[in-house]
KOLLO-944669 format. One line per field, with one value per residue (C-alpha): residue number from 0; residue in one letter; x, y, z. Coordinates in steps of 0.5 Angstrom, whole numbers, m for minus. Last residue first. Layout:
% residues N
n [NUM | ...]
res [a | ...]
c1 [X | ...]
c2 [Y | ...]
c3 [Z | ...]
% end
This chain:
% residues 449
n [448 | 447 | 446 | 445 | 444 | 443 | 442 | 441 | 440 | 439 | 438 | 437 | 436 | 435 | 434 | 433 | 432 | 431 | 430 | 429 | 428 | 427 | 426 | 425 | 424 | 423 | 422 | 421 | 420 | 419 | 418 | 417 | 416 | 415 | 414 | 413 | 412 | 411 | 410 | 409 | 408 | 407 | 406 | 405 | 404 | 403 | 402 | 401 | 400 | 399 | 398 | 397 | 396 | 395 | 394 | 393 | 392 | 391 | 390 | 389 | 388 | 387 | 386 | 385 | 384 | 383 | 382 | 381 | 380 | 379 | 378 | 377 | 376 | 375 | 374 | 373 | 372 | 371 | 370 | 369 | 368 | 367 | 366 | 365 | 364 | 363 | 362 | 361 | 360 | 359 | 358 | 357 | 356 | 355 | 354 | 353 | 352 | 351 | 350 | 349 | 348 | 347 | 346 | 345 | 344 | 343 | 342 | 341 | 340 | 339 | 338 | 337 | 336 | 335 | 334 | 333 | 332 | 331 | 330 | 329 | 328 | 327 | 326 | 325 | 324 | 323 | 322 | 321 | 320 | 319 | 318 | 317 | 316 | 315 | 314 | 313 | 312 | 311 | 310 | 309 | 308 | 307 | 306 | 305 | 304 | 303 | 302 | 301 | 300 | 299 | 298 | 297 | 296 | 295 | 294 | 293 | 292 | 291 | 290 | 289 | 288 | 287 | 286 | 285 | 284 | 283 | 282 | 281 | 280 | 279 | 278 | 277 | 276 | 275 | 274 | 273 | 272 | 271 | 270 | 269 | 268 | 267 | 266 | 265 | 264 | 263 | 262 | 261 | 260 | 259 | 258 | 257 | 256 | 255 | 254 | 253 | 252 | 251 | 250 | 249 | 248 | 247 | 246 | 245 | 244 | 243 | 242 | 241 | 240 | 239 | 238 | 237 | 236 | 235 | 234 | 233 | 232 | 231 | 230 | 229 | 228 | 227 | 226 | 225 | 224 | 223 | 222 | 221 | 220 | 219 | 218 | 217 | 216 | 215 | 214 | 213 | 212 | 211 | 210 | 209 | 208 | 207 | 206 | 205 | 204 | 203 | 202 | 201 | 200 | 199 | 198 | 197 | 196 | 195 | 194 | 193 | 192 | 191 | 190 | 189 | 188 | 187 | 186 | 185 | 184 | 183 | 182 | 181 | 180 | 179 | 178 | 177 | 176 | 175 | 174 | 173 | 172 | 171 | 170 | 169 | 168 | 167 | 166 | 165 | 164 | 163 | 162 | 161 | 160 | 159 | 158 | 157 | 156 | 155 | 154 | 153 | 152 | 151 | 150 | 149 | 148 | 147 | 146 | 145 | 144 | 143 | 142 | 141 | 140 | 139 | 138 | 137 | 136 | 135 | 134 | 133 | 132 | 131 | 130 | 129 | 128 | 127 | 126 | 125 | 124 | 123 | 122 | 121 | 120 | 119 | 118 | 117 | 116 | 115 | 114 | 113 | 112 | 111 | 110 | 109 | 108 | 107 | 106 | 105 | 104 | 103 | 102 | 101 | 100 | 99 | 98 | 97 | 96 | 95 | 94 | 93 | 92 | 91 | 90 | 89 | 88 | 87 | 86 | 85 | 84 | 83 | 82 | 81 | 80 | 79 | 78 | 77 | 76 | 75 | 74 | 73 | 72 | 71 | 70 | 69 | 68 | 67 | 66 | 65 | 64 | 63 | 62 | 61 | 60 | 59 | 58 | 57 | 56 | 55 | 54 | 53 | 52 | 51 | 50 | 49 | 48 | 47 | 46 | 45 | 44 | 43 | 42 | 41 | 40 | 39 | 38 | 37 | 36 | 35 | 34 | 33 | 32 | 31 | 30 | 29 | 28 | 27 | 26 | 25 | 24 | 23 | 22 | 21 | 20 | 19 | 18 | 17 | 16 | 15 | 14 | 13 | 12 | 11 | 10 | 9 | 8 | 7 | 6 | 5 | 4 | 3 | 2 | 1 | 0]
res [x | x | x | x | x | x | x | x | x | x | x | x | x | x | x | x | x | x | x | x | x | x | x | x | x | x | x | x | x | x | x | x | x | x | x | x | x | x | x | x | x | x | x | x | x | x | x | x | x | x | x | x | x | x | x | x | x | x | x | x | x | x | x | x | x | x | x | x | x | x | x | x | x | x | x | x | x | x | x | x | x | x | x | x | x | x | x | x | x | x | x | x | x | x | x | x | x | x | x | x | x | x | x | x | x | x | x | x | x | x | x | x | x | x | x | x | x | x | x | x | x | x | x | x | x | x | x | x | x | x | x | x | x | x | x | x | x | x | x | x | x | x | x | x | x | x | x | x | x | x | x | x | x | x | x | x | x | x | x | x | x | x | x | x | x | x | x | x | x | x | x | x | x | x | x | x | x | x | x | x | x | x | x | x | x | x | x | x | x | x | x | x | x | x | x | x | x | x | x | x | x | x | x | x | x | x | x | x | x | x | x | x | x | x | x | x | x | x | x | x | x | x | x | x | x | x | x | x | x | x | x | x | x | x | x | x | x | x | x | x | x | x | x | x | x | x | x | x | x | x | x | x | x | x | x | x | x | x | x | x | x | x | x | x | x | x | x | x | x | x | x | x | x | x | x | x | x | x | x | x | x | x | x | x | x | x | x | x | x | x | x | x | x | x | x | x | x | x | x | x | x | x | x | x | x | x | x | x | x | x | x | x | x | x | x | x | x | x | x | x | x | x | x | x | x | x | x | x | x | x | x | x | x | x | x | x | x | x | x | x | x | x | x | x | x | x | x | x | x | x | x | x | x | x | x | x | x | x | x | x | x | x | x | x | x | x | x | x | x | x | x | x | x | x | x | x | x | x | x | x | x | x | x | x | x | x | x | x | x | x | x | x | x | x | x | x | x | x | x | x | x | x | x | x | x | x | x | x | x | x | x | x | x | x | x | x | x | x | x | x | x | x | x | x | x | x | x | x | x | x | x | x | x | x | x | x | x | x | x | x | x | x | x | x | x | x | x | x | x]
c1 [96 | 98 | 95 | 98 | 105 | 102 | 100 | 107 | 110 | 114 | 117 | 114 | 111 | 103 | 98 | 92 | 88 | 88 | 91 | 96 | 99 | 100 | 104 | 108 | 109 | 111 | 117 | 120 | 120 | 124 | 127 | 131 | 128 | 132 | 127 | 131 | 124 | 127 | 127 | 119 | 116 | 109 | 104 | 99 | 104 | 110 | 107 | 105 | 112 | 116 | 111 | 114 | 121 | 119 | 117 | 122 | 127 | 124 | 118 | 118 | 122 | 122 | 124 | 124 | 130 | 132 | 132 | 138 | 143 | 149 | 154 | 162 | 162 | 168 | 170 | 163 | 162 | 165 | 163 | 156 | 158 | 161 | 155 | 149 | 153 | 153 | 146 | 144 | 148 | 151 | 158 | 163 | 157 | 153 | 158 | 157 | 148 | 151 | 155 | 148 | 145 | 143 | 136 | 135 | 130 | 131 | 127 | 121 | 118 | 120 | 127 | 132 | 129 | 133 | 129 | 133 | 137 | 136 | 140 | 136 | 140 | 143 | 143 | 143 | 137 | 137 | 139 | 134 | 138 | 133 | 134 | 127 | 121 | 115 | 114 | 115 | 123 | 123 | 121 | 127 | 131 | 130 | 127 | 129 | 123 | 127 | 133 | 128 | 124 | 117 | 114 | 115 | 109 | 108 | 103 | 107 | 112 | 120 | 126 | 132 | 139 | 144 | 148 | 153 | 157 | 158 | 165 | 167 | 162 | 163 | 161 | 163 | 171 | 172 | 169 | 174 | 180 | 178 | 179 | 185 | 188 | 187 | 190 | 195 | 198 | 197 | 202 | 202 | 196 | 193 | 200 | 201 | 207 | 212 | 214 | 211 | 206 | 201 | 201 | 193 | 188 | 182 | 181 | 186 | 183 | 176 | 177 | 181 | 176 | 177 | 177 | 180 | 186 | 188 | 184 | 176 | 176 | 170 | 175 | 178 | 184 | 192 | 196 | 203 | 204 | 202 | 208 | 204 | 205 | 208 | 203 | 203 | 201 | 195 | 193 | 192 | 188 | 184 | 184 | 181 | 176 | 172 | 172 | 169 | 163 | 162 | 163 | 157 | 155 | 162 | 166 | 171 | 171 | 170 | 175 | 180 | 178 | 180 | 187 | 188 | 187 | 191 | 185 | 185 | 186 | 189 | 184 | 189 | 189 | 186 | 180 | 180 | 173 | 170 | 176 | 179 | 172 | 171 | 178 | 177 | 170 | 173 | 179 | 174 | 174 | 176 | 181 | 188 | 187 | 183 | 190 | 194 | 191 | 190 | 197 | 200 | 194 | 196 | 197 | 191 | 186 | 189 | 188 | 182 | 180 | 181 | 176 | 170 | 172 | 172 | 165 | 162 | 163 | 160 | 155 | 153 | 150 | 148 | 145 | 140 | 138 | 130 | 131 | 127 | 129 | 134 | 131 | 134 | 140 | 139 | 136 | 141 | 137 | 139 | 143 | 143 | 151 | 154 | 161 | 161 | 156 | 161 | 158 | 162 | 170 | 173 | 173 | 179 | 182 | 188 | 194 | 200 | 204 | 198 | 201 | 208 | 205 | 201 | 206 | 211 | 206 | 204 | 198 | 195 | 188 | 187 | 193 | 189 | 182 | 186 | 190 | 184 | 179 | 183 | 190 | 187 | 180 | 184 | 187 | 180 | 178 | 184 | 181 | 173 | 176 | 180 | 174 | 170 | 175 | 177 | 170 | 168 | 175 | 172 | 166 | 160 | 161 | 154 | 148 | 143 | 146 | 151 | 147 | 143 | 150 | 153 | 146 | 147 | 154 | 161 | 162 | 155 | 157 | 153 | 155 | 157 | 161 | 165 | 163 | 167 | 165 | 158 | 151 | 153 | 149 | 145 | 144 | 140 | 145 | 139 | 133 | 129 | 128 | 133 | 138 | 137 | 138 | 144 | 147 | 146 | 150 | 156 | 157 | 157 | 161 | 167 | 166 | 166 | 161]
c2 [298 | 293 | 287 | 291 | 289 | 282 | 280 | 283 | 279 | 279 | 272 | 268 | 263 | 262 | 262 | 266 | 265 | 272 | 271 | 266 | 271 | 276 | 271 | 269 | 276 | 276 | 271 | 272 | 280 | 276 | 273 | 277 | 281 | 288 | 295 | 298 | 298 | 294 | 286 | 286 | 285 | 285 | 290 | 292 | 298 | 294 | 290 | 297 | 299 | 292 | 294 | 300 | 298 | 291 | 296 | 301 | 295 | 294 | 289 | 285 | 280 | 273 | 267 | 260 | 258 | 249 | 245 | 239 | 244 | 244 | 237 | 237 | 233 | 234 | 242 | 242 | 243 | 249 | 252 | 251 | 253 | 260 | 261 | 260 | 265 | 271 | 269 | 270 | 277 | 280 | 279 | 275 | 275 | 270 | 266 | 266 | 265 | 258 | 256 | 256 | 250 | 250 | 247 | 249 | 250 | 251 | 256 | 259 | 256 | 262 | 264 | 265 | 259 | 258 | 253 | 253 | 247 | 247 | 243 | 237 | 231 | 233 | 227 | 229 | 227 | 220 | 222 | 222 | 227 | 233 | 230 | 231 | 235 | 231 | 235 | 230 | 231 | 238 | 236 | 231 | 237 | 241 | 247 | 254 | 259 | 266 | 264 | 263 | 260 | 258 | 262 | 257 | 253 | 246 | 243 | 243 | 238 | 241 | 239 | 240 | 242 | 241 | 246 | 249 | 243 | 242 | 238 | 246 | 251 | 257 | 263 | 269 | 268 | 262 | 264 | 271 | 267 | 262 | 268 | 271 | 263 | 263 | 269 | 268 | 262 | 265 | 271 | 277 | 282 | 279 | 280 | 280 | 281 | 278 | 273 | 267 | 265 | 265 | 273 | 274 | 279 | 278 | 284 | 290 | 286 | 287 | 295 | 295 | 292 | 285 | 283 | 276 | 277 | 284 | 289 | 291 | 299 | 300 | 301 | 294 | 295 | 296 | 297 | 296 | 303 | 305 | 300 | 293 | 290 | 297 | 298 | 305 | 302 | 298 | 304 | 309 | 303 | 304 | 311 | 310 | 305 | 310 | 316 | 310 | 309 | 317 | 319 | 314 | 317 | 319 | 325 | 325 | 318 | 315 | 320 | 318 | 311 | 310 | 315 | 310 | 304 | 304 | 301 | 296 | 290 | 285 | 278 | 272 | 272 | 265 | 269 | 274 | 274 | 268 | 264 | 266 | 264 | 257 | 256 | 257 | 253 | 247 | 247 | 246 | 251 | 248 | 254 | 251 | 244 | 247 | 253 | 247 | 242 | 248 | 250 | 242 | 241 | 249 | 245 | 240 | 245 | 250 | 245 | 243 | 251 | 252 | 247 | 249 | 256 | 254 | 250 | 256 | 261 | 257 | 255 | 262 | 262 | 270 | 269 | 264 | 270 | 271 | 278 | 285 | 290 | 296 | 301 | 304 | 302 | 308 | 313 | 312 | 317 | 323 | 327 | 334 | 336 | 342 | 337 | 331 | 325 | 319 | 313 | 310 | 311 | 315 | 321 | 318 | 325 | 327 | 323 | 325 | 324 | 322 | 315 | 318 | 324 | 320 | 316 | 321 | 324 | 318 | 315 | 313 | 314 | 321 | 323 | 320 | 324 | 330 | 328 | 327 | 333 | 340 | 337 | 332 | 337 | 342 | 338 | 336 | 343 | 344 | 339 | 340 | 348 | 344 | 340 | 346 | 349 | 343 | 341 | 348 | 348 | 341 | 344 | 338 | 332 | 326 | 331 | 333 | 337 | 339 | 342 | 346 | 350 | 351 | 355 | 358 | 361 | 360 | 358 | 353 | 346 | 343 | 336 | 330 | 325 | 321 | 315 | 309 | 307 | 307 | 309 | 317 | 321 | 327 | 335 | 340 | 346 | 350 | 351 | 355 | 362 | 363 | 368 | 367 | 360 | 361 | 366 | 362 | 356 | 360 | 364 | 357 | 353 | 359 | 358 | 350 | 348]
c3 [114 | 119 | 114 | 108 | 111 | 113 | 105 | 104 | 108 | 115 | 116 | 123 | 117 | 121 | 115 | 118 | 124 | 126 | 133 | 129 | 125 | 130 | 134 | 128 | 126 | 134 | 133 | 128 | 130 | 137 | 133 | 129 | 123 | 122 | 120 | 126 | 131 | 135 | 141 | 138 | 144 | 142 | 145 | 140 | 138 | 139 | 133 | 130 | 130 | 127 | 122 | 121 | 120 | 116 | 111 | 111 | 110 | 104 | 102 | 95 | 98 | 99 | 96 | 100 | 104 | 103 | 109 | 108 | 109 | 105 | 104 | 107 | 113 | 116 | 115 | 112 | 120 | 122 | 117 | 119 | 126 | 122 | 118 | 124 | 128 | 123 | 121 | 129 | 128 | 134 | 131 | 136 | 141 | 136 | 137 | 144 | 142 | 139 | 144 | 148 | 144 | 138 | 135 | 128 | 122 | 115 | 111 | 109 | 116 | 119 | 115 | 121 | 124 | 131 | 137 | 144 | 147 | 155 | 159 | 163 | 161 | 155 | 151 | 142 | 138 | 133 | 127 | 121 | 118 | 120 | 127 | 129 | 134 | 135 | 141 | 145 | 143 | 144 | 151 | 152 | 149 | 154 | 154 | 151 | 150 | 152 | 146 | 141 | 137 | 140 | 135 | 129 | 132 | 132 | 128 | 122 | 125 | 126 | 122 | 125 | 124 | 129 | 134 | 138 | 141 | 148 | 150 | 153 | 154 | 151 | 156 | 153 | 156 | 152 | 146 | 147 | 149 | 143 | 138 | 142 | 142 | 133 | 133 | 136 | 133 | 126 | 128 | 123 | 125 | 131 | 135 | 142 | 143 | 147 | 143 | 147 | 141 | 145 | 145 | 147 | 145 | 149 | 154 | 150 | 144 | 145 | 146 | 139 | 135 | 133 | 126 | 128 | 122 | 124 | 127 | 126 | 126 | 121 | 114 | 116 | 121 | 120 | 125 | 122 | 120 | 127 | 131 | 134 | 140 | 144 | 151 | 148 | 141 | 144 | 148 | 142 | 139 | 145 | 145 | 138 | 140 | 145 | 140 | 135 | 140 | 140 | 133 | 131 | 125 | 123 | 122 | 128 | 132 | 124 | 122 | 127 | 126 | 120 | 121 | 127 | 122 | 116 | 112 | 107 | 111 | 105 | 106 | 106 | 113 | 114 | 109 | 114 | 119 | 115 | 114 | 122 | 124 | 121 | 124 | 131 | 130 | 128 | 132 | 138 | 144 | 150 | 152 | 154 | 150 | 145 | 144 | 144 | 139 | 135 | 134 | 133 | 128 | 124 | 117 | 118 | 120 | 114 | 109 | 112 | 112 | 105 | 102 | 107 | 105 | 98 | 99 | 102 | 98 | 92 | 96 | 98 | 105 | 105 | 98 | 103 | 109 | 104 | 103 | 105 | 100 | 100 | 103 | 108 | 106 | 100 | 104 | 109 | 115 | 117 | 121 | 120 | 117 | 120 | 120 | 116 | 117 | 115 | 114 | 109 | 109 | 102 | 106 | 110 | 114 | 115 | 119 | 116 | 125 | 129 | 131 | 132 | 136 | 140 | 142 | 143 | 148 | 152 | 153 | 159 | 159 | 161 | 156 | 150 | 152 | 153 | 145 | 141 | 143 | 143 | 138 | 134 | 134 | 131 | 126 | 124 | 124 | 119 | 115 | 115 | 112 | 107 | 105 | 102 | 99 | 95 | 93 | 91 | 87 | 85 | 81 | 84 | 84 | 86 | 85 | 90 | 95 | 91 | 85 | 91 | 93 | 86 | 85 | 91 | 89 | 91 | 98 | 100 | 97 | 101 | 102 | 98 | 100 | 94 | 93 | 94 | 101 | 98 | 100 | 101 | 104 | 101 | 104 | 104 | 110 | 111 | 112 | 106 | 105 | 99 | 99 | 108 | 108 | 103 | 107 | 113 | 109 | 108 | 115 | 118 | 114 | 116 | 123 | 123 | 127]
% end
């Protein structure tokens, strides 16, 4: 801790005999942090420790000590990590050149500060996934995209014929990640991720990044002022990490960089070098939507409960535009129902459970295929989502903890309902003979009480 940081709060401790530092986080990038302002009086410590601004000579006084510690930190911490992996001096020194810290960033945990919850993320209110799928969103994106398939044809044709991944899917990413690119990065990226490795909730992952975009500069792709990054580190139009573009990041272009930030072609071939590599599998598409009869159980979604599509088929499972089901032979297609049976249903593939590589998220996944496909067929899902809500993610925290507590595998107590929480909410609700959804609930809530 910062000597000076600590003199102070111990004085405030001692004045009024309660732990020390208070403190409150910030639930917006555009919020200034709030931290104990502890160098004037105790009545200025305790007003910072709940109001959004305090007098700004506390403020300024308070954040000049963080700065130079931060600066300290560059040269003791940063530059040993760098030098181990390969990094040279002048590129560090260019890169690190007026880098002071983004205070502006989320997330942030400065110096001295306990760790706490994000009060006002943890309880944000349990929804139904529909306003994830805007129809608005989604047909501008449909509409922007065919203009950019048609555009980029010779591309894409060219980095499918390499990688095996379709065009579709190539560019539904792009949309999403990057708007095609449109989307302005706002944030010079080494000085995001040096706060972020710094003062961050999750200083020991962005400490790994760092290095790796000190790598990427040393290796000579991109200069600093041209590395520009999202405020979390995600790089360039494909938003990848730095350790991810070290490993995907391809020059398709043949200009001997490798270029995500100006270069369409390569990004759209990185793209397809990370699908190709997590496992896509060429010629196989990544998902239908379905329609599942009521006496089948919602809990058999999952990618531990995959099964043919021929027993699917037994089951009573359909097309849910009246098709007839895909031939796989004897590969396995996994049931997805991000809603329970408040919402549609799915059957993927295993190119489905790779797109969710890209952001770790079944509703991430299931919005760039959908995409994907209004590319073609422009129309929105045939299933409708229901409204849910009236429950925080608090709430889905401790229920997930009673439902590990009797036993069910839950996949995290994080307050997130993914399927492996679908699935034992539909478990639990079966064991009790009540209304199977596979969604948390309000009458579930009290049920756990």
């Amino acid at each position: 801790m910062i000597p000076q940081m600590q003199i102070a709060r111990e004085r405030v401790a001692a004045v009024m005999r309660v732990p020390s530092p208070i403190s409150a986080k910030r639930s917006s990038r555009r919020t200034a942090p709030i931290a104990v302002r502890a160098t004037r009086s105790v009545l200025v410590a305790l007003i910072a420790a709940v109001l959004p601004s305090v007098p700004a000579a506390a403020e300024t006084l308070d954040r000049r000590e963080v700065e130079r510690s931060f600066q300290a930190w560059i040269a003791t911490d940063a530059w040993p990590l760098a030098t181990a992996a390969g990094v040279a001096r002048t590129t560090f020194d260019r890169a690190f050149k007026g880098v002071t810290l983004d205070w502006n960033l989320p997330e942030l945990q400065p110096p001295g500060q306990p760790i706490k919850e994000h009060e006002i993320e943890w309880q944000t209110e349990f929804r139904s996934p529909a306003p994830y799928f805007g129809e608005a969103g989604l047909k501008t994106l449909a509409r922007q995209g065919r203009s950019r398939l048609a555009k980029w044809r010779k591309t894409l044709d060219a980095v499918e014929a390499r990688y095996g991944v379709p065009a579709e899917i190539l560019v539904a990413i792009w949309g999403k990640e990057s708007g095609f690119g449109e989307v302005k990065l706002p944030e010079p990226a080494i000085r995001a991720l040096a706060t972020q490795a710094f003062m961050g909730r999750r200083g020991a992952f962005y400490r790994k990044e760092l290095i790796a975009a000190l790598q990427i500069l040393e290796n000579g792709d991109i200069s600093p002022e041209g590395m520009r990054s999202s405020w979390a580190g995600g790089l360039g139009q494909p938003q990848f990490l730095p350790s991810l573009y070290l490993v995907y990041a391809v020059d398709f272009d043949g200009d001997g960089h490798r270029d995500i930030w100006d270069s369409v072609p390569d990004t759209l071939a990185s793209i397809a070098n990370f699908l190709a590599n997590e496992g896509w599998r060429r010629g196989e598409g990544w998902a239908f939507e379905a329609t599942l009869p009521a006496n089948v159980s919602c809990a058999l979604e999952g990618p531990e409960r995959g099964r043919p599509l021929a027993e699917w088929a037994r089951l009573g499972l359909t097309r849910a535009d009246g098709g007839a089901l895909p031939s796989r032979g004897d590969d396995a297609a996994f049931l997805l129902m991000p809603a329970g049976r408040l919402g549609p249903a799915f059957m993927v593939t295993g190119n489905f459970y790779v797109l969710k590589q890209y952001n770790r998220s079944d509703l991430y996944a299931l919005y760039v295929g959908h995409l994907a496909d209004r590319f073609g067929e422009d129309r929105p899902f045939r299933g409708t989502w229901t409204s849910v809500g009236g429950i925080s993610r608090g709430d889905v925290r401790r229920l997930q903890e009673r439902l590990v507590a009797e036993g069910h595998d839950v996949g995290g107590t994080d307050g997130l309902v993914g399927s492996k929480t679908r699935v034992a909410v539909g478990m639990w609700q079966a064991e009790r003979s009540l209304p199977v959804t596979c969604l948390p609930d309000t009458r579930l809530i009290r049920g756990l009480d």
